[in-house]
C-alpha positions in Angstrom: 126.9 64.7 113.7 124.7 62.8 116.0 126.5 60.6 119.0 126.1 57.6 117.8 126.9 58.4 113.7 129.9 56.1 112.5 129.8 57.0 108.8 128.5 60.8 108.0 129.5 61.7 103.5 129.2 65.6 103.8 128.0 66.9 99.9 129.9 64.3 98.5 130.1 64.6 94.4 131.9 62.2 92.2 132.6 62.8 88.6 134.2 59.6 86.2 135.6 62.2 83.3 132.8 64.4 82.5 129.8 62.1 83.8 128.5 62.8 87.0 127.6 59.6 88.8 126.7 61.2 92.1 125.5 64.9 92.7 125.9 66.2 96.3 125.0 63.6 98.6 124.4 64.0 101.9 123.7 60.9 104.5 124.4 60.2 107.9 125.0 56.1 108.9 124.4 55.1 112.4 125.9 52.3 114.8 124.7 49.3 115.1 122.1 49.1 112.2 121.4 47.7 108.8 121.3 50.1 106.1 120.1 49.8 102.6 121.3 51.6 99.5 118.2 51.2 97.2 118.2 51.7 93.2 118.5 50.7 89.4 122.1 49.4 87.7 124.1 52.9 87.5 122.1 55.0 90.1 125.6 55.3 92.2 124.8 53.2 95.0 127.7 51.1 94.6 130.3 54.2 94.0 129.0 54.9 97.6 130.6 52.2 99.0 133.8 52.4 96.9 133.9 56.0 98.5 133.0 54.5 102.3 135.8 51.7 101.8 138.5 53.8 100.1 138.9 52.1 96.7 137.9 55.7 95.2 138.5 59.3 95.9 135.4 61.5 96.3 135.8 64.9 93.7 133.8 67.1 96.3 132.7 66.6 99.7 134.0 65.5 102.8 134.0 61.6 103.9 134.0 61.0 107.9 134.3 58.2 109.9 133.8 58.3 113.9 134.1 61.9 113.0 137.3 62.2 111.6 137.7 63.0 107.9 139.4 59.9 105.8 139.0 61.5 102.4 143.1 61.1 102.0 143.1 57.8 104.7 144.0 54.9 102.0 141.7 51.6 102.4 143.9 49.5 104.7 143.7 52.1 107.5 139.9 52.4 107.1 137.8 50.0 110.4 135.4 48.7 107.3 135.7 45.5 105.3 134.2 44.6 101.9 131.9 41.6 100.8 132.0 42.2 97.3 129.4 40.6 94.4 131.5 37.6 93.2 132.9 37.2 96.7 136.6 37.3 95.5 137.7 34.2 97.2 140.9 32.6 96.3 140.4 29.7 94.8 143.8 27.8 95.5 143.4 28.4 98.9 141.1 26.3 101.5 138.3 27.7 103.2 141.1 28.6 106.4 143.8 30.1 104.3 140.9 32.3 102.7 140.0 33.6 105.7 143.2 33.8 107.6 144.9 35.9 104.3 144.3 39.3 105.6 145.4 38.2 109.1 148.5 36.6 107.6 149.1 39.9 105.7 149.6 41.8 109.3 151.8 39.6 110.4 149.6 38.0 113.3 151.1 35.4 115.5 149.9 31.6 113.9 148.0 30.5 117.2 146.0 34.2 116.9 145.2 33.6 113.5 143.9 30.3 114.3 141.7 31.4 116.9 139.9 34.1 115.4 139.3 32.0 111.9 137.3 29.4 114.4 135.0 32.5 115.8 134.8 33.9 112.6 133.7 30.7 111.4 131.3 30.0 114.0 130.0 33.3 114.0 128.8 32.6 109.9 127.8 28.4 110.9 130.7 27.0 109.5 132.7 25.5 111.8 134.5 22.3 111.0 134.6 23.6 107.2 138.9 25.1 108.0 140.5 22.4 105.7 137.4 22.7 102.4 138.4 23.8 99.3 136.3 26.7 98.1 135.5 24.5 94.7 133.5 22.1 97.0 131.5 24.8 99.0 128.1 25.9 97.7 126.9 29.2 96.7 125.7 29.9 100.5 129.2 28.4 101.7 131.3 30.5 99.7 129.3 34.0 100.7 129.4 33.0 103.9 133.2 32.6 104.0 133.7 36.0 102.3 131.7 37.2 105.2 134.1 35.6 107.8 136.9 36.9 106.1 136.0 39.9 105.9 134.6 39.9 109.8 137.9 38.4 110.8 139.7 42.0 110.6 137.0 43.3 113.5 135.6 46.2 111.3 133.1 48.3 112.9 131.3 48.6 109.1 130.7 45.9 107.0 130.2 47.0 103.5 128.1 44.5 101.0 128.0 44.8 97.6 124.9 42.9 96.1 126.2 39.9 97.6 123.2 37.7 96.9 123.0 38.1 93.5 124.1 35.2 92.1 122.0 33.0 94.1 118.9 31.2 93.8 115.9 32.5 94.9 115.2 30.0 97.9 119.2 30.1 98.8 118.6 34.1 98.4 115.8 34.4 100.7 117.4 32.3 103.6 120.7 34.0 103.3 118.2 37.6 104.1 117.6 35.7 107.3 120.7 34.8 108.1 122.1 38.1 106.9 120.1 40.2 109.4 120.4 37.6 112.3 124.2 37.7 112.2 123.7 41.4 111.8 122.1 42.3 115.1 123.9 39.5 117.0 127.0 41.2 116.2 125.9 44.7 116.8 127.7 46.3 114.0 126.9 48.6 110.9 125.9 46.4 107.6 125.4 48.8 104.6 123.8 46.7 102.0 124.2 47.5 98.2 120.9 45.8 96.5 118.2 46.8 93.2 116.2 44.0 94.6 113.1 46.0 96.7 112.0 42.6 98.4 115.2 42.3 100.1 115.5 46.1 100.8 112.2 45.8 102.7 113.0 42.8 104.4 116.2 43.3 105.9 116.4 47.0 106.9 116.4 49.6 109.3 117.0 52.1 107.2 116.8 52.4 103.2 118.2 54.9 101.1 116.7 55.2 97.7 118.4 55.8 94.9 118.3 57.9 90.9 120.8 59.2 88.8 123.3 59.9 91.4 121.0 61.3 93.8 119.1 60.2 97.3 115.4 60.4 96.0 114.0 59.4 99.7 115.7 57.6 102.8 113.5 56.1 105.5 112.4 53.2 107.2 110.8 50.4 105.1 107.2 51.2 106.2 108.0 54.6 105.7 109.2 54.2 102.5 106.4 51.5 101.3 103.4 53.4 102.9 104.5 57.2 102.1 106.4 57.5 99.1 107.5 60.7 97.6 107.0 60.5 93.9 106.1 58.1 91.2 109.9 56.9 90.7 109.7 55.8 94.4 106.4 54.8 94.6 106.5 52.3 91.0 110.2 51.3 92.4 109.1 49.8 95.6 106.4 47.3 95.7 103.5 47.5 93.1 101.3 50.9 92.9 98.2 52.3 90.7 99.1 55.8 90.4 96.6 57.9 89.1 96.0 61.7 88.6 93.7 64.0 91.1 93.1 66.9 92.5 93.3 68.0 96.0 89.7 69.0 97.0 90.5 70.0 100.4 92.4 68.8 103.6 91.3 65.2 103.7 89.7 65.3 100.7 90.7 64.5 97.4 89.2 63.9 94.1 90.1 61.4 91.3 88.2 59.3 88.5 85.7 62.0 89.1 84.7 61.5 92.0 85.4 62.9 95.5 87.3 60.7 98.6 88.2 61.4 101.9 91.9 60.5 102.4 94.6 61.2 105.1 97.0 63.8 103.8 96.6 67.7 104.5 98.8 70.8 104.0 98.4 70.7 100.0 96.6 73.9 98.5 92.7 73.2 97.0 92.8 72.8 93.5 96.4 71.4 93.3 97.1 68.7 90.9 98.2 65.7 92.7 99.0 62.1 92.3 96.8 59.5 93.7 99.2 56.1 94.9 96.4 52.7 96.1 98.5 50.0 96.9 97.2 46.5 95.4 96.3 44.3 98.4 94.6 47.5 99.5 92.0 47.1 97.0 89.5 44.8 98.1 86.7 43.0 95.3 83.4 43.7 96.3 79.8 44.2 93.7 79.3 47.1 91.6 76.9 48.8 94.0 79.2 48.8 96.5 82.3 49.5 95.4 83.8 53.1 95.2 85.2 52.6 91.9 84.3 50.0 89.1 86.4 48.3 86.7 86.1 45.8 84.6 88.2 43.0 84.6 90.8 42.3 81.7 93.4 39.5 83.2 93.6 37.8 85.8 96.9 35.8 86.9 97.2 32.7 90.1 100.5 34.2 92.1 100.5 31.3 95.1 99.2 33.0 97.5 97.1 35.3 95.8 95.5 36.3 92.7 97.0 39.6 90.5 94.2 41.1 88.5 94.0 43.9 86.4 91.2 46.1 85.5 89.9 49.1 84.3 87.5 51.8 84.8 85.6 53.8 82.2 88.1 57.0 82.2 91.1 53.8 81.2 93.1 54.1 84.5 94.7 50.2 84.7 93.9 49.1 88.2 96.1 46.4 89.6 94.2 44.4 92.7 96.0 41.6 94.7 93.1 39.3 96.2 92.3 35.6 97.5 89.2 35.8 95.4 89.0 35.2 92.3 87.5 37.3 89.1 85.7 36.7 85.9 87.4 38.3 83.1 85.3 40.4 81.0 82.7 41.7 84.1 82.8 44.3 86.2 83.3 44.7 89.7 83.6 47.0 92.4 86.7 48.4 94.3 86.7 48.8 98.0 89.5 50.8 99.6 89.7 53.0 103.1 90.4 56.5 103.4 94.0 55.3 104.9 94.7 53.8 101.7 95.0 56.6 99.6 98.6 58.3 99.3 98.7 61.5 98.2 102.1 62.7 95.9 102.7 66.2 94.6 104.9 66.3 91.8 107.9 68.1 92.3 107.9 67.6 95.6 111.3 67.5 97.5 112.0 65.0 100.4 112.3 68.0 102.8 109.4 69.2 101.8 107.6 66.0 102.0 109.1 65.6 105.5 107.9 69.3 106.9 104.5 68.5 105.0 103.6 65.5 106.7 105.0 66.8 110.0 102.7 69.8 109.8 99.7 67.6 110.1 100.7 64.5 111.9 102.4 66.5 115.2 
């Protein structure tokens, strides 16, 4: 275990009867950073934090926290707190009495209690809000209050389970901002439960992706945006043409018959690949100069830029983002850079990916 790891799950399995929600998972969770568990309803991401927080029992594996194993330590005794989806305030208590319950519950002098509900509430911008009712707070309020209540019991992990659900999309987006800003001016762990990419991207140091039970691939967001490892990751994260190739040589691959230079290495000539092109890195230029040419079927205004989709004679569907605008019906030419192309090889596992790209980056 690293120095600084608070949180290490050692081939954790967990079985519900005779379905197996997650298979062998190993991560490692360190101080002081925002983590995201990434994935689709029923991937196991939220069993994860049940197993973290105590609320279930792992059948295999081994569960540590500052290095000492907690598989039989029951939640109470656990330095993490909960933020759960549908916040689980109390609604006949005030905002105070809310935050103050776990407080109450050990027994903590009255003029203790009342200090560290005012820095809790300060700490989530609500100060002055002690004597509210939690029917007269807004969506924002009352996550933020289930935030101070759960920050009021000084964890060392804070555990969030979707928590911005069942918000609007402009409340949503600020509370990502405010989310990460109270995360790294308080310096502790956040693991962040979430099927919502966008907000995995945006808040993260650190995603973990998630399918059927299993870790598919953990990295930063860049890493995870730029370099995916198959087409679950790649179509789950952001938007993607994905289409098949074959790896010509080092730096070379070829697709839609032709040949391109690209910037992967260490795959065998002749090996069937996957070929990822992000949108926005497909730029509209003429037919002469483009390296491919599609022609152009729909075309939709997205605010700040146009989503178009076209195709070329072999029917691969090409997805460009672009400021300018197309004619439906012609043809046009596709610009891309040697960068943009991202090569996959099916099958491929994370490690493998990992020692791959090592191999010709170092």
């Amino acid at each position: 275990m690293a120095n600084n790891a608070i949180i290490t799950l050692e081939n954790v399995s967990k079985v519900y009867d005779d379905e197996t929600v997650l298979r062998d998972i190993t991560i490692e969770i360190e101080r002081g950073k925002f983590y995201t568990l990434l994935g689709p309803s029923g991937c196991g991401k939220t069993t994860i934090l049940r197993l973290i927080a105590g609320f279930a029992d792992a059948t295999t594996g081994i569960i540590k926290i500052n290095g000492q194993v907690v598989n039989d330590v029951p939640p109470n005794k656990r330095k993490v707190n909960t933020v759960f989806q549908d916040y689980a305030l109390f609604p006949h208590l005030n905002v105070f009495d809310n935050i103050a319950f776990g407080l109450s519950i050990k027994k903590m002098p009255k003029d203790q209690i009342k200090i560290k509900v005012a820095e809790a509430l300060k700490m989530v911008q609500l100060s002055g809000y002690e004597n509210r009712e939690i029917s007269e707070m807004s969506g924002g309020q009352q996550q933020r209050v289930a935030i101070a209540r759960a920050l009021v019991n000084e964890p060392e992990v804070l555990l969030l389970d979707e928590p911005l659900s069942a918000l609007d999309l402009k409340l949503r987006t600020d509370m990502q901002y405010e989310l990460r800003e109270l995360q790294q001016r308080l310096g502790i762990t956040f693991i962040f439960v979430t099927h919502d990419q966008e907000e995995a991207l945006a808040m993260s140091d650190w995603i973990f992706v998630m399918n059927k039970g299993e870790i598919i691939q953990s990295g930063t967001p860049v890493d995870i945006y730029d370099e995916p490892i198959n087409r679950f990751v790649a179509d789950f994260i952001g938007e993607s043409n994905i289409v098949p190739g074959t790896m010509v040589a080092d730096y070379k691959v070829n697709f839609v018959g032709k040949e391109f230079e690209c910037a992967d290495a260490g795959i065998k000539p002749g090996e069937q690949i996957e070929i990822v092109i992000r949108p926005e890195d497909l730029e509209l230029t003429t037919v002469e100069k483009g390296k491919l040419v599609v022609n152009i079927d729909t075309q939709l205004f997205r605010g700040v830029h146009y989503e178009i989709i076209g195709y070329d004679k072999e029917g691969n569907e090409w997805m460009i983002h672009s400021t300018k605008k197309a004619e439906v019906g012609t043809d046009v030419g596709l610009s891309f850079e040697a960068q943009d192309i991202h090569v996959m090889r099916p099958g491929e596992t994370e490690a493998e990916f990992d020692a791959r790209l090592e191999s010709y980056e170092g």
